[in-house]
One Martini backbone bead per residue (centre of mass of N, CA, C, O) as a GRO file, in nm:
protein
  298
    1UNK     BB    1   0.097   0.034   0.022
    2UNK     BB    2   0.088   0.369  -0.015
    3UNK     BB    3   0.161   0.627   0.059
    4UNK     BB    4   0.114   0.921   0.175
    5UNK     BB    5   0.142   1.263   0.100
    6UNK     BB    6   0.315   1.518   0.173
    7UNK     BB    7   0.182   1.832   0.085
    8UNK     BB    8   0.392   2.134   0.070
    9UNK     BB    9   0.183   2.309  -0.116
   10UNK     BB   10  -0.051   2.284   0.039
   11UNK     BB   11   0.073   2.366   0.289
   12UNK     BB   12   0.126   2.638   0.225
   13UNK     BB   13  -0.093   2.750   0.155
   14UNK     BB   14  -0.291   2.732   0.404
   15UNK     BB   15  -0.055   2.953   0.536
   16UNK     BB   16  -0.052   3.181   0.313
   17UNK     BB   17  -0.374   3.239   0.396
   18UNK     BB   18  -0.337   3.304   0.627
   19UNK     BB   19  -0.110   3.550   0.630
   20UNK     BB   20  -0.321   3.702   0.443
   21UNK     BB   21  -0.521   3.797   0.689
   22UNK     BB   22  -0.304   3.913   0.873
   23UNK     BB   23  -0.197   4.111   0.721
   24UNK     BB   24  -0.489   4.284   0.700
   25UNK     BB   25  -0.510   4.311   1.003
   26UNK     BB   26  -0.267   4.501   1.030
   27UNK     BB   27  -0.376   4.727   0.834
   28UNK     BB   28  -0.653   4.799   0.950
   29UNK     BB   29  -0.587   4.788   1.296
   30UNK     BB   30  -0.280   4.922   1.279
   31UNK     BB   31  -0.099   5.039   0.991
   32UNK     BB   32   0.033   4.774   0.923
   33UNK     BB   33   0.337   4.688   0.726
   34UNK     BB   34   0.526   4.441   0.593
   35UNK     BB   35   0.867   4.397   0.557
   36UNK     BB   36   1.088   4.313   0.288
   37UNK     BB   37   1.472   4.251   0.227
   38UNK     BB   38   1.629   4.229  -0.046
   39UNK     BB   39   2.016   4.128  -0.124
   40UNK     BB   40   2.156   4.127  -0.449
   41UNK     BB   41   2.467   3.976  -0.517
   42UNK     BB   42   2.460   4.011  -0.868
   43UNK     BB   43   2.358   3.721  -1.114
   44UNK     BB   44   2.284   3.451  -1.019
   45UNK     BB   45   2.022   3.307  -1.148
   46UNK     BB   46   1.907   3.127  -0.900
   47UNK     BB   47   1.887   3.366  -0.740
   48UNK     BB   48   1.693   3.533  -0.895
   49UNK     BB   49   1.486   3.370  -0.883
   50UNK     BB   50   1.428   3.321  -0.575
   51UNK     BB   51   1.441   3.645  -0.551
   52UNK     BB   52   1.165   3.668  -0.704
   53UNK     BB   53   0.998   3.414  -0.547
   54UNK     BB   54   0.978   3.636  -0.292
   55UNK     BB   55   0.846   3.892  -0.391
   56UNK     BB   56   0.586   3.743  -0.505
   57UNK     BB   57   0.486   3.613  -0.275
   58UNK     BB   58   0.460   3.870  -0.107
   59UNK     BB   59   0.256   4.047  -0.251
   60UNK     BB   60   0.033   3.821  -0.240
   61UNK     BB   61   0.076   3.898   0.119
   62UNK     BB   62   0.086   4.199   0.194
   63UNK     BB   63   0.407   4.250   0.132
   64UNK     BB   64   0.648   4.430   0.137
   65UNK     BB   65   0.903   4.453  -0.133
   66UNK     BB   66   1.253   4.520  -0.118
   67UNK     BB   67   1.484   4.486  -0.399
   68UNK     BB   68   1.864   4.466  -0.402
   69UNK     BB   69   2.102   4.532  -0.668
   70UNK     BB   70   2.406   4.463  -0.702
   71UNK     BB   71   2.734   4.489  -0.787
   72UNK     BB   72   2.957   4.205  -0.795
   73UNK     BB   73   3.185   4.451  -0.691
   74UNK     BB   74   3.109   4.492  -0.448
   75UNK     BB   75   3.190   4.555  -0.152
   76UNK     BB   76   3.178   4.523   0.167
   77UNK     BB   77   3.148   4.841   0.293
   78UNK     BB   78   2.906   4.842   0.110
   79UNK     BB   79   2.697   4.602   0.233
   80UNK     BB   80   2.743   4.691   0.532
   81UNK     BB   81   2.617   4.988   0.402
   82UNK     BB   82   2.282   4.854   0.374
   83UNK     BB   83   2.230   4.697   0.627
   84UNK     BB   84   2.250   4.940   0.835
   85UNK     BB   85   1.990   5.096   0.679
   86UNK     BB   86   1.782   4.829   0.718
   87UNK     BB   87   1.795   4.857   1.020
   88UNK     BB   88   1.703   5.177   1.079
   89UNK     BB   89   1.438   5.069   0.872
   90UNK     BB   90   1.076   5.074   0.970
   91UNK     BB   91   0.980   4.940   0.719
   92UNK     BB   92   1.145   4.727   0.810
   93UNK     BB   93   1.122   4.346   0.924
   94UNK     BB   94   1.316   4.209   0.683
   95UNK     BB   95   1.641   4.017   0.599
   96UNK     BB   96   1.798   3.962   0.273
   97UNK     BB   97   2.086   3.765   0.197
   98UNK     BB   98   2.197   3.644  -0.014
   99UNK     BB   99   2.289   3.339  -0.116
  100UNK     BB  100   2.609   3.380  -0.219
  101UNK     BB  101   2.905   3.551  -0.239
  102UNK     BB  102   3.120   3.691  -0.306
  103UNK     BB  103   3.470   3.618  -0.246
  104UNK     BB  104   3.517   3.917  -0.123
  105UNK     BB  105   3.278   3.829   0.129
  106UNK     BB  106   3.232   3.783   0.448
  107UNK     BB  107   2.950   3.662   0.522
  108UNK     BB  108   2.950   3.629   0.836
  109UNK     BB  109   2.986   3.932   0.853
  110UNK     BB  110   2.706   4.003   0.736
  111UNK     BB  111   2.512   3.842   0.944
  112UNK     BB  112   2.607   4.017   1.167
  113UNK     BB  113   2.502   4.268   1.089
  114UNK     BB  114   2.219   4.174   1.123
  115UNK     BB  115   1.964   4.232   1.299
  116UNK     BB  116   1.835   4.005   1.462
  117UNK     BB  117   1.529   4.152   1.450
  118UNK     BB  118   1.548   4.081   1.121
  119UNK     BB  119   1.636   3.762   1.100
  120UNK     BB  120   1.449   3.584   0.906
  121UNK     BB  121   1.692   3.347   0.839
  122UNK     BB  122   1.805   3.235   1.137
  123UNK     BB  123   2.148   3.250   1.122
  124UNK     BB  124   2.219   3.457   1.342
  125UNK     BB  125   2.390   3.377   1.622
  126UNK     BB  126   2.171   3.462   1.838
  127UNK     BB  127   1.958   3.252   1.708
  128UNK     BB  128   2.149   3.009   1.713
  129UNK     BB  129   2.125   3.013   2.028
  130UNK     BB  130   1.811   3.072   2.079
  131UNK     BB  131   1.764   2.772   1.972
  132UNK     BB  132   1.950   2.610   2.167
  133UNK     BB  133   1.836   2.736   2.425
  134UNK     BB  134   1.558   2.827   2.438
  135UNK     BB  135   1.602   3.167   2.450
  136UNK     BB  136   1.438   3.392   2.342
  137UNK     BB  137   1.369   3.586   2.079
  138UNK     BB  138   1.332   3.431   1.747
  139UNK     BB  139   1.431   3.294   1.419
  140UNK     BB  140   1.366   3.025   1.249
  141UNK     BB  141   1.465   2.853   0.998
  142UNK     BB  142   1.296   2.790   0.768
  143UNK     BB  143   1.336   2.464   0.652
  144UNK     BB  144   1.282   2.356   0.939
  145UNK     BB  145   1.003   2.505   1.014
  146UNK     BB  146   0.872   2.350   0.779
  147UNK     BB  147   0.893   2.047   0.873
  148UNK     BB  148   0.732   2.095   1.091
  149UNK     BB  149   0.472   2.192   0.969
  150UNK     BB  150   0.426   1.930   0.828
  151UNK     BB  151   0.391   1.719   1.091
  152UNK     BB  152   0.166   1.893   1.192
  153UNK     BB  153  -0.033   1.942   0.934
  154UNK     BB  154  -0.024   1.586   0.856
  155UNK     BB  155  -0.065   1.417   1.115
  156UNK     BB  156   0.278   1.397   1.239
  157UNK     BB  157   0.352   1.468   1.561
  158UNK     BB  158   0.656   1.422   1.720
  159UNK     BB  159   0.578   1.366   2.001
  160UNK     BB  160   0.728   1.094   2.119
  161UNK     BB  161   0.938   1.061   1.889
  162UNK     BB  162   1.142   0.941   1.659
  163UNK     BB  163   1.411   1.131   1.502
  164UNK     BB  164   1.573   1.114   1.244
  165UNK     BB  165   1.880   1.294   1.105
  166UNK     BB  166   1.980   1.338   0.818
  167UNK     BB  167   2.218   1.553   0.874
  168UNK     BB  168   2.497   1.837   0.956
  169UNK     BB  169   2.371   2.144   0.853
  170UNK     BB  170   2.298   2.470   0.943
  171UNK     BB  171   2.054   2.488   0.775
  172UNK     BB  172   1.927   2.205   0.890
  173UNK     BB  173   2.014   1.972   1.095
  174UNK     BB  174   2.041   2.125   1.333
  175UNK     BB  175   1.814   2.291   1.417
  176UNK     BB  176   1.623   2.100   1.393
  177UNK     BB  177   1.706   1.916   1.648
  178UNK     BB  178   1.608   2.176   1.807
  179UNK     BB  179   1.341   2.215   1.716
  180UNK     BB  180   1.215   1.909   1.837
  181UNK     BB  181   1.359   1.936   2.151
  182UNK     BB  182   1.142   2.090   2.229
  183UNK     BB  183   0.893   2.264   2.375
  184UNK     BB  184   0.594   2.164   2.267
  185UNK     BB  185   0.518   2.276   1.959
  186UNK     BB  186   0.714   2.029   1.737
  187UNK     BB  187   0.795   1.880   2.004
  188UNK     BB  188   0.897   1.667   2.184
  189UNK     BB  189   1.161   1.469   2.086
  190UNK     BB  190   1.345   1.222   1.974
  191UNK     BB  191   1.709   1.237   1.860
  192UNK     BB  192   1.875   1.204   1.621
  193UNK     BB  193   2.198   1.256   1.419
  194UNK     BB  194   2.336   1.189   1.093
  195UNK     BB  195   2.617   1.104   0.864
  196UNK     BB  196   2.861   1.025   0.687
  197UNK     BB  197   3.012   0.924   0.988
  198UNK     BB  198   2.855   0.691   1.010
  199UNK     BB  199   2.760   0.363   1.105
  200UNK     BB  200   2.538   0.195   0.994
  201UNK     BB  201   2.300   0.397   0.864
  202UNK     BB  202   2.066   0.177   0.823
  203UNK     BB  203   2.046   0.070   1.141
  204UNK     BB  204   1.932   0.412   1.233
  205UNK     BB  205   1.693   0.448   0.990
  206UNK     BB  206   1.514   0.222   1.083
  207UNK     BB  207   1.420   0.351   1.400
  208UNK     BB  208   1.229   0.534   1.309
  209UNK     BB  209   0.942   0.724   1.302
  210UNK     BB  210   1.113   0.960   1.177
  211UNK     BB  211   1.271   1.091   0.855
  212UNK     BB  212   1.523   1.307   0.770
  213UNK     BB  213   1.643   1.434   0.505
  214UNK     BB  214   1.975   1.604   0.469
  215UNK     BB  215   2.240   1.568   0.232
  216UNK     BB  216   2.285   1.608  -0.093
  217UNK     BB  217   2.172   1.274  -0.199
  218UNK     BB  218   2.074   1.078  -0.438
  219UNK     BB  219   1.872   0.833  -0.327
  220UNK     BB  220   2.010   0.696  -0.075
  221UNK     BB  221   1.721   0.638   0.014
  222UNK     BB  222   1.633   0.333   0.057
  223UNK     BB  223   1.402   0.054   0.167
  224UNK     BB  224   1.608  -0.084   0.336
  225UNK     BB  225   1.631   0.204   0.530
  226UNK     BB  226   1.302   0.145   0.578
  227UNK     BB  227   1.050   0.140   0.842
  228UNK     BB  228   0.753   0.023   0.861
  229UNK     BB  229   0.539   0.340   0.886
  230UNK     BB  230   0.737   0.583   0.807
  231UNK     BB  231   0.829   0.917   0.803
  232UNK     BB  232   0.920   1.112   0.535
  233UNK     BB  233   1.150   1.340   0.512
  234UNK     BB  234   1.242   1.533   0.193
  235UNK     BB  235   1.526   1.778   0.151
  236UNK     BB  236   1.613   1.731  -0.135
  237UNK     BB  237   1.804   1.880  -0.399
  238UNK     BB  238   1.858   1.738  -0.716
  239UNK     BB  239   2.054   1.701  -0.989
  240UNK     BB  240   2.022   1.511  -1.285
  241UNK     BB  241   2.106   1.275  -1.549
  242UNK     BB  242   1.846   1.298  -1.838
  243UNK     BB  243   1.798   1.182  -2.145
  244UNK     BB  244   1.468   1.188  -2.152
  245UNK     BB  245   1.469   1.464  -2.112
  246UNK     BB  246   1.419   1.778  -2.249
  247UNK     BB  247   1.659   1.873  -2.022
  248UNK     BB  248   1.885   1.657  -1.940
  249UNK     BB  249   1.704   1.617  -1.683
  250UNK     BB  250   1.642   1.541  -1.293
  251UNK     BB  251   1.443   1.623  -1.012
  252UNK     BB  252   1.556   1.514  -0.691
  253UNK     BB  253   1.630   1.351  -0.366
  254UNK     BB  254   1.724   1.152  -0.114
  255UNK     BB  255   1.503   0.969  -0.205
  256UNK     BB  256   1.363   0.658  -0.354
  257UNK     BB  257   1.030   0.693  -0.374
  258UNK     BB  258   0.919   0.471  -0.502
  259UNK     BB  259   1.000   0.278  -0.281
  260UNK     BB  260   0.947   0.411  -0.015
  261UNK     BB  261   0.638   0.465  -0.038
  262UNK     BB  262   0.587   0.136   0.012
  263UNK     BB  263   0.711   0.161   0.337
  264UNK     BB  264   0.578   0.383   0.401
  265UNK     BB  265   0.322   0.599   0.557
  266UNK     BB  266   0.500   0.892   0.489
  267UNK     BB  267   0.581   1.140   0.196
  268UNK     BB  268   0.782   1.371   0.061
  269UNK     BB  269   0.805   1.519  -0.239
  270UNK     BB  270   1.054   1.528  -0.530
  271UNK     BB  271   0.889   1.787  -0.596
  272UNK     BB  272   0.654   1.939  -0.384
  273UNK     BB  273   0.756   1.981  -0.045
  274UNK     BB  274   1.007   2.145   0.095
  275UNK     BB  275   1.016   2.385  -0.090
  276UNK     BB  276   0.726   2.545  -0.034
  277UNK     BB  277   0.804   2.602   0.268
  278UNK     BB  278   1.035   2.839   0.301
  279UNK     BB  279   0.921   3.116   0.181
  280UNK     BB  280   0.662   3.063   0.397
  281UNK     BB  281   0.868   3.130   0.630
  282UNK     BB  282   0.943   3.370   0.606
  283UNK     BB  283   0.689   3.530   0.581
  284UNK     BB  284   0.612   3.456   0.889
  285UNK     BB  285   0.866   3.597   1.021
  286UNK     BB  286   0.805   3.897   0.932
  287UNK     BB  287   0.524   3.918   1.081
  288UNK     BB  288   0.619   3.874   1.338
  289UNK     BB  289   0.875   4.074   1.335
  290UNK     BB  290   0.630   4.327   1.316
  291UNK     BB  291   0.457   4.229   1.568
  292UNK     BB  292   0.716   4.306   1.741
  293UNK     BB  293   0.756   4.581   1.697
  294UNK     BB  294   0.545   4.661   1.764
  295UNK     BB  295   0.389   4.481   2.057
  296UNK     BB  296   0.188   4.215   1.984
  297UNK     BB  297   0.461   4.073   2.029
  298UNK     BB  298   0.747   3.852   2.174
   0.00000   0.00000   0.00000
């Protein structure tokens, strides 16, 4: 029998409806209206595509959406005193500098000059400190925050649950595994965490009722290491050379999907499982933001 399908896009849509609810509630009742700022250095087109579709993403749940770009050789002085400026403006309540940036500016110095209170995308210092330590007010980053609203809004609450987290990158699996364990909505987890230097991975990841792929491997989890009844997110997105198709790709995520879904009780599809939930947890955050600046949240 195959598994139910967690649908991410169905997902996203349904907080998307609420988000723009509230946006609305916010202009109505307070006059306030959430700002994001996006960053764009240089011209990558992937970059590009990324920030036109949060761009469009807010436009459509009545977020300000302001996006700035650079050219490829600005300095980092220069990229520093823009972040500086959107710090300091109060129609702005979320900063978003895509990565990657150019080879000539240090990342982590410009993510730690984002306000804190602005870091809708949960990377600053400050934000993985306080979801470390589970105090004071952070934003989630997107990805990791996006798989827990799959599991609790598709019947498939954590808490109580073995969640395996297979990858253990700043991005995904260290995140994830601080916000399963914690008190709460979508948490109360036991939590493990694997990566490349697991040994008997396969050993580890029959063990779930839950399991988080998130290793950028394509098809690596196969059916033989996932035990029936298991809930699989996955969180990969990797393109294959696919001669059959007419772009000659196609993309896959890092389960084996076919045979997995055969096996699991529930599983997330790639495309449209947890990639439309990342942009629509920033939008999340933004509103967050917003009613946090006005004093309407802690």
């Amino acid at each position: 029998m195959s598994a139910q399908i967690i649908s991410g896009k169905d997902i996203a849509a349904e907080i998307r409806a609420e988000l723009k609810e509230s946006v609305a509630a916010l202009a109505a009742e307070h006059g306030l209206v959430p700002g994001l700022a996006t960053v764009l250095v240089g011209a990558d087109p992937a970059s590009q595509m990324y920030v036109g579709m949060k761009n469009k993403a807010a436009g459509e749940m009545g977020i300000h959406s302001r996006q700035i770009t650079l050219d490829p050789d600005t300095s980092e002085a220069e990229l520093l005193g823009v972040v500086a400026g959107l710090n300091a403006d109060e129609a702005i309540h979320g900063i978003l500098v895509q990565l990657p940036l150019p080879g000539h500016i240090d990342e982590g110095k410009v993510i730690e000059a984002i306000d804190p209170a602005k870091d809708v995308d949960g990377f600053h210092p400050v934000s993985v400190g306080r979801l470390a330590t589970d105090s004071g007010a952070f934003f989630p980053p997107c990805t990791p925050a996006g798989v827990v609203e799959m599991l609790v809004r598709s019947g498939h609450d954590p808490a109580g649950k073995h969640v395996v987290v297979v990858g253990r990158s700043n991005i995904v699996g260290r995140p994830l595994a601080s916000l399963l364990i914690r008190k709460g909505r979508g948490g109360d987890a036991t939590v493990t965490v694997c990566h490349s230097r697991t040994p008997d991975l396969a050993a580890v990841t029959r063990t779930a009722d839950i399991l988080v792929v998130a290793m950028g491997r394509p098809e690596m989890i196969t059916a033989e290491m996932v035990s029936a009844g298991t809930v699989v997110i996955d969180v990969g997105t990797n393109r294959v050379d696919d001669p059959a198709s007419e772009r000659g790709y196609r993309v896959c995520g890092d389960v084996l999907f076919d045979e997995v879904k055969e096996v699991a009780a529930a599983i997330s599809p790639v495309p449209g499982g947890v990639g439309p939930m990342t942009i629509t947890m920033l939008l999340a955050n933004t509103v967050t933001s917003a009613r946090r600046a006005a004093g309407l949240d802690d």
